[in-house]
N, C-alpha and C positions, 0 to 999 in steps of 0.2 A: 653213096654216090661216087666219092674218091673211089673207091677201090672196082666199080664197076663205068668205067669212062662211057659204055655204048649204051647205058639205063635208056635214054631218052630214044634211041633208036626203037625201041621194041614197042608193040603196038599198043594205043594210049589204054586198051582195054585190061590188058597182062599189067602195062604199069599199076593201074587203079585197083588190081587185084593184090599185087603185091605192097602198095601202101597197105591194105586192110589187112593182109597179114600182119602186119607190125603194131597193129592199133589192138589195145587189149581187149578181151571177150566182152560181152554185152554181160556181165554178171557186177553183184556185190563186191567191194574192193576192199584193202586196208588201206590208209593212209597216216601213216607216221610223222610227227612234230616233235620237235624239241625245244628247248627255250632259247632264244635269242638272246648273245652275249658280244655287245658291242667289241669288245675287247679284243676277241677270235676273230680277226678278219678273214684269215688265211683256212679258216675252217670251217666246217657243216654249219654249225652252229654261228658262225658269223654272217650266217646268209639268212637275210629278214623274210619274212613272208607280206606279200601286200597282195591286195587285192584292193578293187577301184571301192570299195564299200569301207574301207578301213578314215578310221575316225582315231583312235583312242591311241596308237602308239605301235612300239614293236615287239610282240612278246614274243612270236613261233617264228622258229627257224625248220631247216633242215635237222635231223635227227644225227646224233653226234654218232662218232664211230663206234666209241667205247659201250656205246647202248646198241648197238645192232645185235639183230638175233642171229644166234651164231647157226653159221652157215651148214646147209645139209649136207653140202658136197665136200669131202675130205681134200680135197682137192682146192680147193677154192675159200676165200678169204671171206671174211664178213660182209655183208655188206647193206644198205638200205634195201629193204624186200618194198618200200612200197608202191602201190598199183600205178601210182601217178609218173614212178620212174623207165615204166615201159613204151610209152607213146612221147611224153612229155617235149622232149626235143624235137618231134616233127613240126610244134610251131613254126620251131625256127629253121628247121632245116635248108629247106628251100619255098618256092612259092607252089610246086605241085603237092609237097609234104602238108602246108599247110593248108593249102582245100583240101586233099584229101582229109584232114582232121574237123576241117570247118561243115563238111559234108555229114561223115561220122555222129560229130558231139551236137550240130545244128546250133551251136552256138547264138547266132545273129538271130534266132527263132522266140528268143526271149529278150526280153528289155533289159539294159543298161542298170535301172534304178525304178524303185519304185516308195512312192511316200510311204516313209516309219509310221504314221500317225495314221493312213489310213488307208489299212490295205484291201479294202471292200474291190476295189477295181483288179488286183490281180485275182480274187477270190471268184472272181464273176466270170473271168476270162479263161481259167488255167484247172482242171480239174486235180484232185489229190492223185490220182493215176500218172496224170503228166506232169505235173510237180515232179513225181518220184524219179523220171528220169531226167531230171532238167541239170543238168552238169552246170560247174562254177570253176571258172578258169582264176589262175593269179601267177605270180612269179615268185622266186627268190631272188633279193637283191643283195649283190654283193657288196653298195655302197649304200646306206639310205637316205644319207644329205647328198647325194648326187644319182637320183633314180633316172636320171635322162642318161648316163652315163654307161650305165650295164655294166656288166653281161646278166641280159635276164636269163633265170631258168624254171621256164612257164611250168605248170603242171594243172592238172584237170581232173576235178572230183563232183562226186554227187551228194550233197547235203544231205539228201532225205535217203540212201539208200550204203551210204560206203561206212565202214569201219572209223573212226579218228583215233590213232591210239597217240596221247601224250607222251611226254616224257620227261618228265620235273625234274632238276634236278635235287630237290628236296621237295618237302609238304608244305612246309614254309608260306603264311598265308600272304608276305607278302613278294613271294614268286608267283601267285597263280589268282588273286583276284581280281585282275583283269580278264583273265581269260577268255569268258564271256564275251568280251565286245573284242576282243583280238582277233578269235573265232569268226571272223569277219562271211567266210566262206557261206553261213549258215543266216547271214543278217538278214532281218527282217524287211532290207529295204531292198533289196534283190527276190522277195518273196517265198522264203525259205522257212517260215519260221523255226531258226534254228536247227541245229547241228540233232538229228534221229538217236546217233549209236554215237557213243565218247563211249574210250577204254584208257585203262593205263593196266601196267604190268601188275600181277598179286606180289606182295612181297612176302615172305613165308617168315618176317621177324614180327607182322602185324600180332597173326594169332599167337605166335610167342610170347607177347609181351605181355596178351590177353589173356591167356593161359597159365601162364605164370605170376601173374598178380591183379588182372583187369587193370591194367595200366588206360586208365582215365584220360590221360596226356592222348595215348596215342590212339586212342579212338576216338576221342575229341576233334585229333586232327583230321582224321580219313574223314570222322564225318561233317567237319564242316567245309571240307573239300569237296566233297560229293553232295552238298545242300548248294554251296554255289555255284556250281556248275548246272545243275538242273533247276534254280530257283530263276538263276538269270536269263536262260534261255526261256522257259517255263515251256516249252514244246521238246523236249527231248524225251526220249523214247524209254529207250534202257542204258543202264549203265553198265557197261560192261567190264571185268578182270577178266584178263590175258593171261594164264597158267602156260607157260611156255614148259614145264616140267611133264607135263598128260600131252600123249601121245594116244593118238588113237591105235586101236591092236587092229592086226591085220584079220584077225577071224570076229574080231565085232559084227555083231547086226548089221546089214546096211543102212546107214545114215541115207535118213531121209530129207532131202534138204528143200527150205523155203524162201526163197526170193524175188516173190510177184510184189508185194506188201510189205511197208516198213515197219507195220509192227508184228509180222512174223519170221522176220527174214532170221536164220540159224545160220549161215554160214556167208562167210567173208575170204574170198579172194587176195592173197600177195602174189609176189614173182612167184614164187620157189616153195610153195605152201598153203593151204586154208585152215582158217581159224573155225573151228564148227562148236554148237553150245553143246555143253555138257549138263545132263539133269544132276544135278547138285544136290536134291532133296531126293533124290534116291542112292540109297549107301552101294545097294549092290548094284546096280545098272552104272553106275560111277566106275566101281572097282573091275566090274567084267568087260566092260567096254574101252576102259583106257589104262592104258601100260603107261607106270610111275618113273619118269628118265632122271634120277638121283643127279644134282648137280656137280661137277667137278668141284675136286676139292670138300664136299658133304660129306662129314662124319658123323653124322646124326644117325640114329636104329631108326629112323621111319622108312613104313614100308609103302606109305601111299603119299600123296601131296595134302597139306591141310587145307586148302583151297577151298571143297565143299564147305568144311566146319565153319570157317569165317565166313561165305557167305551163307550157311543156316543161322549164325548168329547176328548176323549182319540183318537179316529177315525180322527174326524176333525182334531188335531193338527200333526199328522199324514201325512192325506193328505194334508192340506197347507205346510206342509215341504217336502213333494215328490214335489207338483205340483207347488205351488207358490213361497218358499222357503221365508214365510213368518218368519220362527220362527228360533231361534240360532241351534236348535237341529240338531242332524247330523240324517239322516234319519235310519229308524228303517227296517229292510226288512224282515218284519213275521205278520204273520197276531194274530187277538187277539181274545179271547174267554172268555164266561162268564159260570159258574158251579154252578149249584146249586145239591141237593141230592134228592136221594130217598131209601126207602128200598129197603131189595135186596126182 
């Protein structure tokens, strides 16, 4: 609006056109967290996430800088890819910014709140179809003992159909056992049940350490990270790893993508990229389809990512704990998925 003073001159129909240019595509999204660190004020991470369904405290923040996915453009710096950073300020922009968004997301088309204890009445009222796209508005606060204060910075996601990828700073069970009810976005009292797709990044030192000696510790850890994440919710979909190393090839099959239904949707929307599934449980449709982007600084002889192998074995242990109840673990009830990207 600064840099175009005659915006308001032009006819309110061109205007209404050009908000919706700005508002992002009607598709699957990512949406990126981090952990909230009182301490950081002056940073990503010092900025709280709230939402009017929040009970439990402050755990997610905006996504630190040091964890951004490094950027496609040589030219251009890192930065937060996710979906909710492309519209997100028309809240607040001005007041035509913000019908235009309130028209868009239909926000006011859904209720406030609805009782935890008994959600028979949004059950009755809201079809699984229109759930799917029922978007959930919140902000990041810069102060959280003074949220009258601001500066908000609103942002707009869809529980049942966008991407949530974490960002831990460790595994640490006691950074992330709240998560659940922090994950506010996905609460049951908003009639959400629960957050569809959680993702967090593969780390390529898991299978090492399981390959190297079945290190007990740290599979203990991923998996009871990933039991209380889907135990607490108990509606979440899949769990998703983020392979930012696979890269789709440019003479790949065409990917066929699915986004009407939450629990077939394959592909998820950022600014500047889409995260699409990789079949994992096949070795060569893996390796013919996706180009291995060796990380800076890796001196390792590997020629592909070990991503599938941990989650093949991630499967197996899995099912010996549903079927045989071979292992200590308490059984996991979501199914798992592997992401790799491509241009948009």
């Amino acid at each position: 609006m600064a840099s175009f003073e005659r915006f308001l001159d032009l006819p309110r129909e061109l205007r209404d056109e050009i908000w919706n240019l700005t508002i992002r595509e009607d598709r699957p999204g990512v949406q990126i967290f981090g952990r909230y660190n009182e301490n950081k004020k002056s940073m990503a991470e010092g900025r709280s996430l709230i939402t009017c369904y929040d009970e439990f405290g402050r755990l997610l923040s905006a996504p630190s800088w040091y964890r951004y996915f490094d950027s496609l453009d040589e030219c251009s710096s890192d930065k937060n890819i996710s979906t909710y950073t492309i519209d997100g300020g028309l809240w607040t922009a001005c007041k035509e910014s913000r019908r235009a968004m309130e028209k868009h997301f239909q926000q006011s088309k859904w209720p406030d709140k609805w009782n935890a204890e008994d959600d028979s009445q949004f059950k009755k009222s809201y079809t699984s179809k229109e759930v799917f796209k029922m978007p959930s508005t919140g902000y990041f606060a810069d102060d959280v003992n003074h949220l009258e204060k601001g500066p908000h910075h609103y942002l707009t996601v869809f529980p049942h159909r966008d991407l949530f990828i974490w960002q831990p700073d460790t595994m640490n069970a006691d950074d992330w056992h709240r998560l659940p009810y922090d994950w506010s976005f996905g609460s049951v009292r908003a009639g959400f049940q629960g957050i569809h797709h959680v993702a967090i990044e593969y780390n390529p030192k898991w299978w090492d350490a399981i390959r190297e000696g079945w290190s007990h510790d740290k599979w203990d850890e991923i998996w009871e990270f990933i039991h209380i994440v889907t135990d607490e919710w108990g509606h979440n979909w899949k769990f998703w790893f983020v392979d930012p190393t696979l890269k789709r090839k440019k003479d790949a099959h065409a990917f066929k993508e699915k986004g009407n239904k939450h629990s077939t949707i394959n592909a998820f929307y950022a600014t500047d990229r889409k995260f699409l599934e990789i079949n994992y449980n096949s070795k060569s449709d893996a390796r013919e389809a996706w180009e291995y982007i060796k990380p800076a600084g890796d001196k390792s002889d590997l020629e592909f990512s070990t991503s599938p192998d941990f989650l093949r074995r991630l499967d197996e242990e899995t099912w010996d704990s549903i079927k045989w109840d071979e292992t200590e673990h308490e059984n996991i009830e979501c199914d798992f998925g592997l992401l790799g990207w491509d241009d948009l």
